[in-house]
MARNU-134044 format. One record per residue: x, y, z of N, C-alpha, C, O in turn; residue in one letter. Coordinates in steps of 0.001 Angstrom, whole numbers, padded with zeros to 6 digits, always signed. Last residue first. Layout:
N
XYZXYZXYZXYZA ...
end
This chain:
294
+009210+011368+017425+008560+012758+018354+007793+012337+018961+007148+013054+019725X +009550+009222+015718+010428+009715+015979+009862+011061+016976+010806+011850+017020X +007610+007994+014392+008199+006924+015305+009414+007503+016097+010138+006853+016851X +007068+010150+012484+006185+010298+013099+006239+009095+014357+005331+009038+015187X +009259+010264+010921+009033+011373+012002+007863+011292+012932+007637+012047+013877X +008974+007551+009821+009991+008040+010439+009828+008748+011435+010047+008394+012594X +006802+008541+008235+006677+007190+008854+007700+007581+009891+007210+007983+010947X +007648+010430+006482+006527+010905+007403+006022+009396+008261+004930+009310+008822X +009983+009422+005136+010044+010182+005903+009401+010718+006881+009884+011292+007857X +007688+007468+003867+008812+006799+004828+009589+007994+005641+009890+007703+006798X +007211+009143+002059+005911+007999+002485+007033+007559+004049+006590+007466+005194X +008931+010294+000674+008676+011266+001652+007341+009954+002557+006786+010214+003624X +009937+008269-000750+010683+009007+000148+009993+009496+000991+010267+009260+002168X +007375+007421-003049+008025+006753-001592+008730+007722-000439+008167+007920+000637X +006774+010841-003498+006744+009334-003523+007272+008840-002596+007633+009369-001545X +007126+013961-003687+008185+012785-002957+008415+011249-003109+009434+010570-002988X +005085+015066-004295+006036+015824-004849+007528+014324-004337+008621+014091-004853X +002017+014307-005768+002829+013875-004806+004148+014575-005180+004363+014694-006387X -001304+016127-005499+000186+015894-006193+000899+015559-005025+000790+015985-003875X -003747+013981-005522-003453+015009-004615-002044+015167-005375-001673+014125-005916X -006185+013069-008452-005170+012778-006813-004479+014192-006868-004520+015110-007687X -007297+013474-010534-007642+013883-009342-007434+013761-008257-008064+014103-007256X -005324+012319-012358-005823+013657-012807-006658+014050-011389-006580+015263-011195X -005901+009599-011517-004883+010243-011430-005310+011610-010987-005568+012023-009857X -007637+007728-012506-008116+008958-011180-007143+010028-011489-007485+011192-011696X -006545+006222-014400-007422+007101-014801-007814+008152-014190-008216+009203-014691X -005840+004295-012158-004383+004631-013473-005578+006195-013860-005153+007266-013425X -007848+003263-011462-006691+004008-010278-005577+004422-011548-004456+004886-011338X -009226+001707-013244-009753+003023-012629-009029+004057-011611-009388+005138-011145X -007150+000247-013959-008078+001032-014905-008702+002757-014036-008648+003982-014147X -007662-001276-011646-006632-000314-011975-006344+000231-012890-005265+000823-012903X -010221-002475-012037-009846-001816-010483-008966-001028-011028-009324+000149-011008X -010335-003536-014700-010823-002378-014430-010627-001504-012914-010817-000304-012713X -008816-006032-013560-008351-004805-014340-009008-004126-014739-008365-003593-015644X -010392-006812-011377-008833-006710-011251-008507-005690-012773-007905-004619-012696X -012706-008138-013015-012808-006938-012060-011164-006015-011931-010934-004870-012321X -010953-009805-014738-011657-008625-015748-012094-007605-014427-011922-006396-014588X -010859-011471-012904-009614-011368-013363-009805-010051-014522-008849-009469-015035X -013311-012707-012230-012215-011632-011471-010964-011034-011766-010237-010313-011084X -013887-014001-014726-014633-012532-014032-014030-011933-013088-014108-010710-012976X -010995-014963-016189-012088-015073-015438-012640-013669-014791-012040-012642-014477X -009079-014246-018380-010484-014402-018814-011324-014545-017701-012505-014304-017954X -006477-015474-016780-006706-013838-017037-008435-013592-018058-008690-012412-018300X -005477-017615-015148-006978-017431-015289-007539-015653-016087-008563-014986-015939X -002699-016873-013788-003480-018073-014331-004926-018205-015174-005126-019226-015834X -002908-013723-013935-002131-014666-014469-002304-016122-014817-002094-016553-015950X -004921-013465-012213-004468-012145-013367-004103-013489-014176-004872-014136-014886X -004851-015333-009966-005985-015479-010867-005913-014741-012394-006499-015112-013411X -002109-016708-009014-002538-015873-008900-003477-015242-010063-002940-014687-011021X -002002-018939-006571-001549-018756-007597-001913-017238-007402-002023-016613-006347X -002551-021015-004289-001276-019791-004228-000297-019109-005067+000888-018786-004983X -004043-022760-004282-003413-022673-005134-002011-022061-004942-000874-022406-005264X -006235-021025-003341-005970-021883-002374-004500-022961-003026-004005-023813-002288X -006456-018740-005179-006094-018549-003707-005771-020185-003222-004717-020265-002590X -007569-020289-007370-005970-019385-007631-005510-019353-006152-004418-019815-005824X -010164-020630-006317-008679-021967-006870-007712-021229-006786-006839-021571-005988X -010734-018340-005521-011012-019085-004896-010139-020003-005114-009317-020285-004243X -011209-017546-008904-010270-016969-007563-009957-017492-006893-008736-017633-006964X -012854-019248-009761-011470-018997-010124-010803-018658-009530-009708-019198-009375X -014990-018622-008203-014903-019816-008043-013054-020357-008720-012334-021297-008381X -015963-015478-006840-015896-016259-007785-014690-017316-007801-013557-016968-007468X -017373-012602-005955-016776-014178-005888-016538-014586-006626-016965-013997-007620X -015517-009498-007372-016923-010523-007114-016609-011714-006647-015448-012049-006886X -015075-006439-006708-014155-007323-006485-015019-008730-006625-015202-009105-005467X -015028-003112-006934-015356-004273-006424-014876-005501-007386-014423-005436-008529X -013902+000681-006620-014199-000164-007517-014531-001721-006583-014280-001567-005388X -013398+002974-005180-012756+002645-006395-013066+001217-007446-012629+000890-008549X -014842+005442-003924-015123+004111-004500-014262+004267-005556-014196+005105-006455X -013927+007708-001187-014178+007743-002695-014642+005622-003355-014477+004756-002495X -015170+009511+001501-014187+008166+000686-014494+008371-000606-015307+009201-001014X -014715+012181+003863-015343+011684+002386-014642+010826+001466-013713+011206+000754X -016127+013586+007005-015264+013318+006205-015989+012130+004368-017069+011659+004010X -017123+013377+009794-016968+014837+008316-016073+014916+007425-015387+015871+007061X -017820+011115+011025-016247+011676+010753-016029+013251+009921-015038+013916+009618X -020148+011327+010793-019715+010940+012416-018061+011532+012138-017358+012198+012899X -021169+011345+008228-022055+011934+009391-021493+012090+010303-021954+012960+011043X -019154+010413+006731-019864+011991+006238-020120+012316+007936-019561+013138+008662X -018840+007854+007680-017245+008851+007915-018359+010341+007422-018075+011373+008030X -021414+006651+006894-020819+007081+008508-019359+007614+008468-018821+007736+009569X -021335+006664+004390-022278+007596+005160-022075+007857+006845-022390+008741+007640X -019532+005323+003364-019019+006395+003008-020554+007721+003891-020666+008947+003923X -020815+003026+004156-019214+003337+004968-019238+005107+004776-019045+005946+005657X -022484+002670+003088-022459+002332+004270-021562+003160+005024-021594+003742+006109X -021539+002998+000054-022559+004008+000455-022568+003668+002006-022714+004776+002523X -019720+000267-000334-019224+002066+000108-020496+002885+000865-020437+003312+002018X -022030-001899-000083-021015-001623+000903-020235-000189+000980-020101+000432+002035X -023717-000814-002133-024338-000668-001152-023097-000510+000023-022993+000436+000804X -022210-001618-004114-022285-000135-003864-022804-000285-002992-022198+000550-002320X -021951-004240-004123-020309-003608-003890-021227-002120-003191-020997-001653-002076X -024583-005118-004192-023733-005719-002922-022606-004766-002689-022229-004428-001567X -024989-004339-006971-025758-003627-005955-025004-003841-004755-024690-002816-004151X -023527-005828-008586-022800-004466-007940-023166-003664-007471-022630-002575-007269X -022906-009382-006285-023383-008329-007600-023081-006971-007452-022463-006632-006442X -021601-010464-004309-022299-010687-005433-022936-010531-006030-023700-011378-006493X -018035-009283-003266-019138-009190-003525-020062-010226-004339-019419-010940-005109X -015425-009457-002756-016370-010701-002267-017877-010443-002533-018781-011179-002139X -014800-006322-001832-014168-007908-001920-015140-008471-001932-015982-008122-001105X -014353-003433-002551-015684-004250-002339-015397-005250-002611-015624-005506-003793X -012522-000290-001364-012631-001669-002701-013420-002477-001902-013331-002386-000677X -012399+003291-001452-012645+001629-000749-012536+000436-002234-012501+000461-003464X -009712+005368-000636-010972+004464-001656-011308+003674-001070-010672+003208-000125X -008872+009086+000177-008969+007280+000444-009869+006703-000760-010530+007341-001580X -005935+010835-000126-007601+010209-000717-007705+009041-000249-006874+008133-000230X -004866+013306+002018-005416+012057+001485-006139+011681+001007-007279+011942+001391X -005546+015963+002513-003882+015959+001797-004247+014395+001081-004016+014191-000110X -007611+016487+004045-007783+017391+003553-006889+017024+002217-007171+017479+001108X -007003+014819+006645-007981+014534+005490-008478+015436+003880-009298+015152+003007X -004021+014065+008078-005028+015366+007330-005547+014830+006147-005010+014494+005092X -003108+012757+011115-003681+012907+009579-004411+013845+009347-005241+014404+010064X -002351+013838+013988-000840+013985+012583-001670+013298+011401-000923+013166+010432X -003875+013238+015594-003792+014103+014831-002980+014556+013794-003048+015479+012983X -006817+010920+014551-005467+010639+014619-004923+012427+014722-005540+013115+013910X -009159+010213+013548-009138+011169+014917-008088+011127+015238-007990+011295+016453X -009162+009053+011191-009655+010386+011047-009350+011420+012727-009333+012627+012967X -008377+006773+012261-007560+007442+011527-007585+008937+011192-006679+009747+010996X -009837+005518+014119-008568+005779+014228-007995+006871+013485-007266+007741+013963X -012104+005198+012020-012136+006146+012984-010968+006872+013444-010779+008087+013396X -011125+003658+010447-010995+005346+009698-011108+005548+011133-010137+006133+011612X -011341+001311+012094-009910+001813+011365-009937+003346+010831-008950+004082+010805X -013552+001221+011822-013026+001602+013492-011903+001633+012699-011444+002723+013039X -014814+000864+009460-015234+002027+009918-014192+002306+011286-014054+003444+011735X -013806-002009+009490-012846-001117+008407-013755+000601+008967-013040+001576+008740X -015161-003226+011484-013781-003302+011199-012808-001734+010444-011871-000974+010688X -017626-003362+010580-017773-002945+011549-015992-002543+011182-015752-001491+010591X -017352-004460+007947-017300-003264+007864-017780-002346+009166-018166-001178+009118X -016671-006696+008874-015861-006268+008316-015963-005020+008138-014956-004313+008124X -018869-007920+010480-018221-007040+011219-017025-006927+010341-016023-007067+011042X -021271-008141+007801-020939-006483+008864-019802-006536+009977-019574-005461+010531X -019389-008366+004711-019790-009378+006208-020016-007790+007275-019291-006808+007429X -018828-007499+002227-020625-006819+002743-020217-007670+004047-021242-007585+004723X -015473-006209+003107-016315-006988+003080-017690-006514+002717-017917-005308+002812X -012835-003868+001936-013439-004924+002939-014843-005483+002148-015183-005267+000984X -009872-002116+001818-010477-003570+001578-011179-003669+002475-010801-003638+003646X -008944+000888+000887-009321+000503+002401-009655-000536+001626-009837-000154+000471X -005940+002291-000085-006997+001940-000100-007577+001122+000791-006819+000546+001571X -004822+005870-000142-005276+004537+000606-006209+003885-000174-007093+004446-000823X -002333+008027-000627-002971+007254-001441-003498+006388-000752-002576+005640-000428X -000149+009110+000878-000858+010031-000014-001899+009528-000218-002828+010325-000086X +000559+007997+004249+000301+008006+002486-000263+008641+001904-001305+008948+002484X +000864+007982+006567+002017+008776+006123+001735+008537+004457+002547+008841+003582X -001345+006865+007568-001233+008009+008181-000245+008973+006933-000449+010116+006521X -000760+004664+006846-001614+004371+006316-001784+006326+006589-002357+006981+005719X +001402+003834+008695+002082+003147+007462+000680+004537+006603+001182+005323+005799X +000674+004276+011045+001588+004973+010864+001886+004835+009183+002527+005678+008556X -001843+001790+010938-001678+003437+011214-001054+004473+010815-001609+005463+010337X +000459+000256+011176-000419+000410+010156-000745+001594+010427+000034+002513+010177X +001488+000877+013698+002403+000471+012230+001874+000465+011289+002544+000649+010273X -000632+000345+015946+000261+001146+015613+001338+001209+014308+002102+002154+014507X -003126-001547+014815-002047-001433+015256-001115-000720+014473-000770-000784+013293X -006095-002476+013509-005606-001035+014099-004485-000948+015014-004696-000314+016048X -005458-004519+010658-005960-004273+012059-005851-002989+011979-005617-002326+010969X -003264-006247+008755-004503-006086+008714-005122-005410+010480-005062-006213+011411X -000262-004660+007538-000444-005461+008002-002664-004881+008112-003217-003833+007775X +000277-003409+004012+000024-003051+005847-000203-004756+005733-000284-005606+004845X +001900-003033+000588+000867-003695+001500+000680-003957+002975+001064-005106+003194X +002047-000627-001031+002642-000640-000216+001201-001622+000975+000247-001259+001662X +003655-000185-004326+002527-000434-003829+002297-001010-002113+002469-002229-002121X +003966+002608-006432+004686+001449-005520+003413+001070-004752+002414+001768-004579X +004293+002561-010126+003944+002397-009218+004208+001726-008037+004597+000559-008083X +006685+002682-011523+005798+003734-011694+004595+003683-010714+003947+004710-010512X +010107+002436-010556+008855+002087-010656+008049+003177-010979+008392+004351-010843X +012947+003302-010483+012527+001604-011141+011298+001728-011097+010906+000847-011863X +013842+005871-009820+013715+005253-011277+013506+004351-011777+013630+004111-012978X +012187+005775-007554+011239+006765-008396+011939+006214-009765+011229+006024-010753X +014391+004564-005776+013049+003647-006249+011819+004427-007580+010958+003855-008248X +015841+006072-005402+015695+005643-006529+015119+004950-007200+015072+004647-008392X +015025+006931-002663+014744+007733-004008+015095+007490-005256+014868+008271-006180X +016018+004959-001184+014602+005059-001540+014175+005594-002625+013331+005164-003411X +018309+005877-001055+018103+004330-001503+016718+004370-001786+016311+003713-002744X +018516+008170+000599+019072+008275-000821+018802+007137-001863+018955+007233-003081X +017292+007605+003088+016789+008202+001973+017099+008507+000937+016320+009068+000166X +019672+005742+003779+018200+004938+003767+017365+005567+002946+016679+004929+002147X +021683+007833+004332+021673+006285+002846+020508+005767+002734+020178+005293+001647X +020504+009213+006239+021481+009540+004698+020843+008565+003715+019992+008526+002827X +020175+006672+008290+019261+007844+007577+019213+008646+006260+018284+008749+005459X +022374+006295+008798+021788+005185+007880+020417+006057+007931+019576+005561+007181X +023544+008683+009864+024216+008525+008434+023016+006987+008270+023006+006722+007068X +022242+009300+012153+022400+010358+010818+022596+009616+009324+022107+009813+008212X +020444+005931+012946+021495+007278+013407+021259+007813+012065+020574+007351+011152X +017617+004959+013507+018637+005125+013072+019192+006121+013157+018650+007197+013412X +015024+003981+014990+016417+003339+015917+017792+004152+014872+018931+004025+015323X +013276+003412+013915+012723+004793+014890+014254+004630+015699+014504+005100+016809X +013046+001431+012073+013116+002846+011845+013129+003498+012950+012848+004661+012660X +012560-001250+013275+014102-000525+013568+014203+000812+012939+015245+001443+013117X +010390-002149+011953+010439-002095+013635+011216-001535+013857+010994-000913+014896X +011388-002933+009344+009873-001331+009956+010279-001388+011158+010645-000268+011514X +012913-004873+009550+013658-003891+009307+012492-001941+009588+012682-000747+009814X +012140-007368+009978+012279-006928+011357+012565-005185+010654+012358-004276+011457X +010537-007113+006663+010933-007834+007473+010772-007094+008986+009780-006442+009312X +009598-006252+004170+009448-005370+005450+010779-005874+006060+011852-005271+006009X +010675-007298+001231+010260-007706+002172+010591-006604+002947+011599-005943+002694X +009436-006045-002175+010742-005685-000964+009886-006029+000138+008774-005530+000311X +009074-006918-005587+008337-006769-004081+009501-006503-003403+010580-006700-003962X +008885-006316-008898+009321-006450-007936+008458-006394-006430+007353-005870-006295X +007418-007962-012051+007122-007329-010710+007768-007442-009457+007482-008418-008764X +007937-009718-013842+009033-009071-013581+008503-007489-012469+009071-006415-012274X +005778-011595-014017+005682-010543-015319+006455-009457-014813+006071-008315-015065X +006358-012548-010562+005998-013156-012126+005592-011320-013105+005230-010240-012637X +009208-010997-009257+007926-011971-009099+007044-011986-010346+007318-011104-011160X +012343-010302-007627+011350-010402-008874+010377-011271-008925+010659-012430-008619X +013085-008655-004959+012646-009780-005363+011893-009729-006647+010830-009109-006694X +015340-005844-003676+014101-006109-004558+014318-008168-005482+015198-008668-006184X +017851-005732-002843+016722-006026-002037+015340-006331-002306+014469-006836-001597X +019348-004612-004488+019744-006432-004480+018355-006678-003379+017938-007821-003191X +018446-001878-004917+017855-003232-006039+018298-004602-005279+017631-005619-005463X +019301-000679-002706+018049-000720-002959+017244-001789-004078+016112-002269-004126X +022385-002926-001417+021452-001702-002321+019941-002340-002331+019467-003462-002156X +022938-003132+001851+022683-003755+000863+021949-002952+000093+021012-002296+000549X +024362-002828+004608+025042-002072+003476+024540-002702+002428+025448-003069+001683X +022858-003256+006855+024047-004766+006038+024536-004024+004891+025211-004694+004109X +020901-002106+007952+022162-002481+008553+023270-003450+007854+024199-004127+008294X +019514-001626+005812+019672-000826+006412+020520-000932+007338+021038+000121+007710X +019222-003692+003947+019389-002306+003479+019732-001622+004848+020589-000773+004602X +018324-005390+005830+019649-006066+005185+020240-004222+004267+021392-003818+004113X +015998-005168+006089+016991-004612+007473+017982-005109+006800+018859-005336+007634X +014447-005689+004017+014751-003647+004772+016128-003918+005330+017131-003224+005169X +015671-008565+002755+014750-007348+003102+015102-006359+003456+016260-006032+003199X +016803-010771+000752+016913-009964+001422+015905-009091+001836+015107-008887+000922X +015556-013055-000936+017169-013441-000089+017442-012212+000789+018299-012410+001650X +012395-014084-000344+013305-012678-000816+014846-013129-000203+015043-013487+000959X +010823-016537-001961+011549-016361-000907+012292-015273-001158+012946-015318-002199X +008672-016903-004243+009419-016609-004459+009879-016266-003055+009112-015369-002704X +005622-017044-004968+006122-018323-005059+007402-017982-004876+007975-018907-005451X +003698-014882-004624+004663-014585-005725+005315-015861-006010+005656-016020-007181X +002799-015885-002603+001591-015857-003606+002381-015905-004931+002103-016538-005950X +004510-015597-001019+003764-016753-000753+003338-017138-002318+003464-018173-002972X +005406-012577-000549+006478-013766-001329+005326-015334-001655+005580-016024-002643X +002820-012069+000052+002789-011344-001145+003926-012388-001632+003786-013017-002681X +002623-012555+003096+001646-013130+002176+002048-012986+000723+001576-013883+000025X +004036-012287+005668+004590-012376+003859+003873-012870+002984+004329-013593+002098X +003051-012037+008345+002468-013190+007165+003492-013409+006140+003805-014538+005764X +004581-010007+009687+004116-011075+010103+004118-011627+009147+005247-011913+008750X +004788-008161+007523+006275-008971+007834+006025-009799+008685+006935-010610+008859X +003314-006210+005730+002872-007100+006776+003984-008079+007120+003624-009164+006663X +004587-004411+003749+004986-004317+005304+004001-005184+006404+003922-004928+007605X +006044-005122+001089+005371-005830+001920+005544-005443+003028+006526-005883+003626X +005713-003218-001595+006574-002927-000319+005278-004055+000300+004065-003958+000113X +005808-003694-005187+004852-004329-003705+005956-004112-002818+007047-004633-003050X +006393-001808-007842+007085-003046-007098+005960-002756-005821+005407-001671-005638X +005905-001892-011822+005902-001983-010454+006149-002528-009470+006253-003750-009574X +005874+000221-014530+007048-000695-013501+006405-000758-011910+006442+000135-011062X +003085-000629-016723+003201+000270-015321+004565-000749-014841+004525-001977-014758X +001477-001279-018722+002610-001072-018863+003677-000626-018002+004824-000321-018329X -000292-002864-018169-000801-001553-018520+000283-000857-019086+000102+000079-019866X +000229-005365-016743-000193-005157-017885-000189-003716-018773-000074-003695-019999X +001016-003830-014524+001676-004197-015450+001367-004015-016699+001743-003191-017533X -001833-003711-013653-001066-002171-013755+000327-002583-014517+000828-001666-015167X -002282-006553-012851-002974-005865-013899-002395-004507-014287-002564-004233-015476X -000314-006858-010982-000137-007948-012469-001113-006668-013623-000779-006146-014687X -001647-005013-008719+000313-005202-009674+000092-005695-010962+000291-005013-011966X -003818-006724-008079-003693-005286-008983-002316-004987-009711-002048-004796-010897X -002823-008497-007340-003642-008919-008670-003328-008035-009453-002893-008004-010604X -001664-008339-004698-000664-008500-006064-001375-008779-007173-000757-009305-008098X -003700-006633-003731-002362-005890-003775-002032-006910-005370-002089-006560-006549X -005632-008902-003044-006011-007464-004419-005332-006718-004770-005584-005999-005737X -004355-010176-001388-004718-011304-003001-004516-009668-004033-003838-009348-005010X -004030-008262+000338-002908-008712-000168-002935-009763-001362-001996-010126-002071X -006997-008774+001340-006345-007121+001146-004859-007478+000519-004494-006408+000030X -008828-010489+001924-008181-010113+000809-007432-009462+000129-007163-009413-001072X -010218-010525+004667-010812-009829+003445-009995-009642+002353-010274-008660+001664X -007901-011546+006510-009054-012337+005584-010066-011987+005046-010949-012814+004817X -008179-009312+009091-007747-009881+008342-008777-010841+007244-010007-010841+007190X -009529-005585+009153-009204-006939+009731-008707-007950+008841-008736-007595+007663X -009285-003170+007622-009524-003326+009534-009342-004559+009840-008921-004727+010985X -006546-002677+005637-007807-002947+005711-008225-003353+007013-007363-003996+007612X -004537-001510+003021-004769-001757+003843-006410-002434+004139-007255-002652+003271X -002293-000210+000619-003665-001219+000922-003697-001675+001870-002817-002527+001991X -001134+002854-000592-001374+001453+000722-002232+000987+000425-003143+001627-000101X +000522+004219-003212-000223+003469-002957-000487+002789-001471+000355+001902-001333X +002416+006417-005079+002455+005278-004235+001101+005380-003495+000615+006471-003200X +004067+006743-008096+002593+007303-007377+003020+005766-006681+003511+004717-007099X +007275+008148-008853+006252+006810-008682+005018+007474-007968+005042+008557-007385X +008948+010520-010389+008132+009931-009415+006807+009297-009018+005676+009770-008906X +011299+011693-012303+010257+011170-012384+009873+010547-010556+010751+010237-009751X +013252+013813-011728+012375+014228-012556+010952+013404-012504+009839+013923-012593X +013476+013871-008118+014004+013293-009153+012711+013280-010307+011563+012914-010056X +014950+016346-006090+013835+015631-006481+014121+015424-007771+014717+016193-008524X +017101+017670-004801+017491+016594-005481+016298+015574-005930+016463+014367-006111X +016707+020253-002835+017271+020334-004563+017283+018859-005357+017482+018912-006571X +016556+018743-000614+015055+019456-001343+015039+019326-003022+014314+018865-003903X +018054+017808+000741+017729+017015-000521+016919+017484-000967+016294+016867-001830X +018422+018728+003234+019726+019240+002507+018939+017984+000814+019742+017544-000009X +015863+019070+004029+016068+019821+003549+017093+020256+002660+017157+021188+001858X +016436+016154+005010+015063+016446+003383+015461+017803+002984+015497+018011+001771X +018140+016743+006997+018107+015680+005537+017726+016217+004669+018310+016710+003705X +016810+017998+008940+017621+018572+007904+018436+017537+006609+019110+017812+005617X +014764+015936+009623+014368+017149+008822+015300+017887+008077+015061+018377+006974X +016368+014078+010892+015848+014178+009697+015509+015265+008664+015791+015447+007480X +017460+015752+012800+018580+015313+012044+017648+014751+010757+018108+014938+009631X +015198+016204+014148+015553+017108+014026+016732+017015+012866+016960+017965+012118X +014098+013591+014968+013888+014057+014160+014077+015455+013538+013360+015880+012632X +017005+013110+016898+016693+012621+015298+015959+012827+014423+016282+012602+013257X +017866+015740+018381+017264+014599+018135+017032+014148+016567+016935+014745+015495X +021063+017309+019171+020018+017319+018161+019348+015937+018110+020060+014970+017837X 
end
């Protein structure tokens, strides 16, 4: 029996064991780097806090670790310490300011497609309790069209795409749907995507950037983004970033710091028109799995 054959009867021997509550999970992703796509991960956290939301940041860019950087906080553990070191799902979680957890990737994404029955067992039994620490998970890619993102961005209920008005950002972030829409294990039918509008300056700049995007996935992809919202310059940010603060929190009166919480204002509010998730994380990582696995 191959492994993904040993998965599948996992989920099936856990069908019965869905847990009353379950986190809405989240990717942020984005076609290239240095559009921000990991400032707007942990802003948004701080602000969905605020809200009252438990939440934790899966860092799967494990190149950078941009998210421990920002958090000011070194993880004593990551994935692969869960997954080959017998380490629970909490000692792996890092606390980061207003008691927002994160879980480093580390080497430990690269070694899913490597586990036997039983750290399969435990890997999906560890996950699923992540549904009782959070209400939201938030799951930050690496930046490009490499295989892992893809897979990361393929297996989510929930996307959001980051980018730019710069055109080859949104040269960037159109060759990423492309990928994605011509992928065949995605169904556009099961995902919502959004975009978010970094760096804008004004909210003719933000809408003009979806309407771009959202007219070449209609015409060329037959397909349909949604806008979730933009993101403006601004000169607070800018300090917070170079700072390696973080603008919610240092600066919670500045204009970005009022975009940042209407962004998740407006992702707390969609709800009612997302797709039902019956799995959360679990199944985000089961369809990561099977799909490093056939």
């Amino acid at each position: 029996m191959d492994q993904a054959e040993q998965l599948r009867n996992v989920i099936k021997q856990k069908s019965r064991e869905v847990p009353p509550h379950t986190a809405r999970v989240v990717t942020i992703t984005s076609g290239k780097g240095g559009v921000g796509k990991s400032n707007i991960a942990v802003n948004m956290a701080v602000e969905l806090r605020k809200m009252g939301n438990r939440v934790i940041i899966f860092d799967a860019d494990f190149g950078l670790a941009n998210v421990e950087v920002m958090f000011g906080a070194v993880p004593q553990y990551n994935l692969s310490d869960l997954i080959y070191r017998g380490k629970s799902i909490r000692e792996i979680i890092t606390t980061g300011p207003m008691d927002i957890g994160f879980i480093s990737g580390g080497s430990g994404i690269a070694g899913l497609n490597n586990l036997s029955k039983d750290q399969i067992i435990y890997f999906v039994h560890c996950l699923a309790e992540l549904n009782d620490l959070a209400d939201v998970i938030i799951i930050d890619t690496g930046a490009g069209i490499s295989d892992s993102v893809l897979e990361f961005v393929i297996a989510s209920p929930e996307i959001i795409l980051v980018t730019t008005p710069e055109p080859s950002s949104l040269t960037d972030s159109y060759s990423l749907l492309k990928a994605l829409y011509r992928n065949p294990a995605f169904s556009k039918e099961k995902a919502k995507i959004s975009i978010v509008a970094n760096k804008v300056t004004n909210v003719e700049e933000g809408e003009v950037v979806y309407s771009k995007l959202n007219s070449v996935v209609s015409q060329f992809l037959s397909g349909r983004i949604d806008f979730l919202g933009m993101i403006p310059q601004d000169q607070e940010l800018e300090n917070a970033v170079r700072g390696q603060k973080l603008v919610t929190v240092e600066t919670p009166k500045a204009i970005s710091s009022r975009a940042f919480e209407i962004l998740a204002d407006n992702y707390i509010n969609n709800e009612h028109e997302m797709i039902t998730i019956h799995k959360g994380i679990t199944q985000l990582f089961i369809n990561f799995i099977l799909r490093r696995t056939n």
